[in-house]
C-alpha angles and dihedrals in degrees: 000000000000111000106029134062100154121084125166124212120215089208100161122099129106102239096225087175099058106041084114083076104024097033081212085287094108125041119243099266102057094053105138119257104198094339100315128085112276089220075056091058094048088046089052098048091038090056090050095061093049097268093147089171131057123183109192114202101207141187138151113033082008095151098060089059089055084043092061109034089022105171088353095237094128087053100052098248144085110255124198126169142222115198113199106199095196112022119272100199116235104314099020094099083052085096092059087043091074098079104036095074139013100206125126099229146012164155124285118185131181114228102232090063130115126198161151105192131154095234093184088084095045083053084053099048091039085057099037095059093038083237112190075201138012128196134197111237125187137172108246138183100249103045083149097077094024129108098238138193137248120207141150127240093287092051101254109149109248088180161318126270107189121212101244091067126115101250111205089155141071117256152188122269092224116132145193102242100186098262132119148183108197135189112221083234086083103064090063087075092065095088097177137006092266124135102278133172118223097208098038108029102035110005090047087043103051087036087064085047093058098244115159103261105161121199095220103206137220159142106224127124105279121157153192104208102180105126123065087244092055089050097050087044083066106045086061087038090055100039096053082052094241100135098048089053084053090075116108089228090084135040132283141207113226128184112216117210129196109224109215113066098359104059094014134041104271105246094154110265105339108217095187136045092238083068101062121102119171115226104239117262085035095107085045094045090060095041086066095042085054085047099053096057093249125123125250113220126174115216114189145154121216117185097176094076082058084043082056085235097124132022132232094245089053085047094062088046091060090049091044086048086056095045092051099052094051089045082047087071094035100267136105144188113244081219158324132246119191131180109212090185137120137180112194124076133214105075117126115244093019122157104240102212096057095059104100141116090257128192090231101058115104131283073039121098098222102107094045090048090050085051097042086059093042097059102008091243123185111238097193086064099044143087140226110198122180154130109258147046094258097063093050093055083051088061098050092050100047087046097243136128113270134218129200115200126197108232114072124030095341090214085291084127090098096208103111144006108309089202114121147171093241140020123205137183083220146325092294095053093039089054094055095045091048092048098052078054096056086053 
């Protein structure tokens, strides 16, 4: 990173859910992954990308962790601590942190977290939106028992919705990973060393005083690893090599997947939730997609937001619908493209300034373009599938393999070659065939 070479560790915690593996004899964070310390492993990462200087907030079992990093010399970094004799929460121990370091901004990791991320495009991001805060936000699994978090479409966070909510709404799979930027700023609103939350009891509350708190996205391997399953989930995460290929430094494969007829039941262009009816297989399909280590990316136009038939904030319901019935089995997309435009004129009630000839509408490349620089995806290992001719002349145009799927238009449309890599009976289909391709 360039900017920043100060992180701080919340390594308290006793770890109730995992004295089957530390007996109460280790704290939480040095609970081993695959036979080393987990807090090693974030040292270790956290020194690759130019942090010279750890403070560990530490709590119960504290002084095993000194006894094992001690200064931090043998592991290439300064270490200072920071004891908290009765637990502070998350932020309480925000009032110590003052005086342990004077820079502007820095990292702040929870201790039950495992990753592989390239932080120097969070740093980017952090310093390109002036965030007083920035906070890591990923899709996950199980969105249903997760704290998740609320933005807009630059990524400010608008709000929290805590997990122990009743949710009767659809909802975005965006969720709080652990992992934080901070402007030293913040700490001034610690007042005194009390038990504080970060989330509920600072981030909510300068979020409802319009401070500038950014939900930084993406797709890379970050982990809870709390549980023993989730622990064991890791270790055979971490030996295929899947987690380290997660990070953003190297290419990815993405899979690329039209909405409308391929995802959902084609009922022409749905201006409403209520609307949207997954094909069967579909949940399944991006499971496997989540499985294989791609990335799953939704590309689709959607000319009803320019007829003025649908708005972008139904729009967004729609999407969160979508997103809420795949967490629901336990899958996710990594993201979803639209295009709002139209070029055509003529429709009553239409939004004029969206009706242009744009670069991102389909067969265009603009929203795979937009996606390629996002997460720095290989096109020539990646896929397009689709039901319709005009994905497949996206395809063509953008040089990756396409896939025509057998329950929408089936490429009936007759505007372009019908000619593709692949042919599927459905997602589902298209998915396995692309992923015996990937072995």
């Amino acid at each position: 990173m360039k900017n920043i070479d100060v992180a701080v560790i919340m390594a308290g915690g006793k770890g109730s859910r995992l004295l089957s593996i530390t007996n109460d004899e280790i704290p939480k964070p040095m609970v081993p992954v695959d036979g080393k310390p987990l807090l090693e492993y974030q040292v270790e990462k956290l020194k690759a990308y130019g942090i010279k200087k750890i403070v560990m907030i530490v709590g119960h079992l504290g002084e095993k962790i000194v006894d094992h990093f001690k200064d931090g010399k043998d592991f290439g970094v300064e270490i200072d601590y920071i004891f908290e004799n009765e637990p502070l929460g998350t932020a309480g121990a925000f009032y110590y942190l003052k005086d342990k370091t004077d820079a502007k901004d820095f990292m702040l990791i929870f201790g039950d977290v495992f990753f592989d991320m390239d932080f120097d495009r969070m740093e980017d991001f952090h310093f390109k939106n002036s965030a007083l805060t920035t906070l890591l936000a990923h899709p996950n699994g199980h969105p249903y028992d997760s704290d998740l978090i609320q933005t807009d479409d630059t990524g400010r966070v608008i709000g929290f919705d805590s997990k122990h909510n009743v949710r009767d709404y659809w909802y975005d799979n965006m969720v709080n990973a652990g992992i934080y930027i901070i402007n030293k700023r913040l700490l001034d609103l610690v007042k005194e060393p009390v038990k504080t939350d970060f989330e509920k009891d600072i981030l909510a509350n300068q979020v409802k005083l319009g401070a500038n708190i950014y939900a930084y996205h993406t797709p890379e391997y970050v982990k809870d690893v709390g549980t023993v399953d989730r622990i064991n989930a890791t270790v055979e995460e971490l030996k295929s090599g899947l987690i380290q290929s997660k990070n953003l430094k190297n290419k990815q494969r993405a899979v690329f997947i039209d909405r409308d007829g391929t995802m959902n039941v084609s009922k022409g262009f749905i201006s409403k939730a209520d609307d949207l009816e997954l094909i069967p297989g579909t949940i399944d399909a991006i499971k496997a997609i989540n499985k294989s280590g791609a990335l799953a990316i939704v590309i689709t136009n959607q000319p009803v937001i320019a007829r003025g038939e649908c708005s972008f904030e139904e729009l967004h319901n729609i999407h969160n619908k979508l997103k809420t019935l795949l967490g629901e089995k336990g899958a996710f997309v990594d993201d979803i493209f639209y295009c709002p435009h139209h070029p055509d004129k003529g429709f009553e009630g239409e939004v004029p300034e969206l009706k242009f000839d744009c670069e991102c509408r389909k067969p265009k490349t603009g929203m795979i373009e937009e996606a390629v620089k996002k997460y720095n995806i290989d096109l020539s290992k990646s896929y397009m599938v689709g039901d319709s001719t005009m994905d497949l002349e996206t395809a063509r145009n953008a040089g990756i393999k396409s896939v025509l799927v057998d329950t929408g238009f089936a490429g009936n449309d007759g505007k372009y070659d019908r000619s593709c890599d692949i042919e599927a009976d459905n997602l589902l289909d298209a998915v396995e065939k692309i992923i015996k391709d990937f072995r």
